[in-house]
C-alpha positions, -999 to +999 in steps of 0.1 A: -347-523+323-365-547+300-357-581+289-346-588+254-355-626+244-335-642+221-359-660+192-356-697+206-365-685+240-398-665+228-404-698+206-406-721+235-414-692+255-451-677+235-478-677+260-453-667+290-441-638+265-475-627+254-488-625+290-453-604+295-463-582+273-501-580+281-489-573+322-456-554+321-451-542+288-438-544+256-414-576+250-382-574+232-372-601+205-336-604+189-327-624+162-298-621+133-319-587+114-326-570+147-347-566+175-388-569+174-407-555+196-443-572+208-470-551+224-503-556+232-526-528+212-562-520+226-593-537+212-611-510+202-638-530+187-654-529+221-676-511+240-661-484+263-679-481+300-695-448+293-716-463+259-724-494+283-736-472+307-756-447+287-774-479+274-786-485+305-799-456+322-837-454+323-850-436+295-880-407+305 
């Protein structure tokens, strides 16, 4: 099961929680309106393997 962080703890806790989150999985955050949840989303602004690839296979 997950661990939910209480605010103060991700506060003094933010790189250890975001590297949680980029490793295991999505962090859990409570505080008095509810729970938050963090997550690391893809950067899609990248190239994928296959276009890198393609780029460089000899053209003829």
């Amino acid at each position: 099961m997950s661990r939910v962080w209480t605010s103060k703890e991700a506060e003094g806790n933010l790189a250890w929680l975001l590297e949680q989150a980029r490793t295991i999985g999505p962090q859990r955050i409570r505080d008095e309106t509810g729970i938050y949840v963090l997550k690391l989303e893809d950067d899609f602004s990248k190239t994928d393997a296959a276009e890198s690839l393609l780029k460089l296979r000899p053209k003829g």
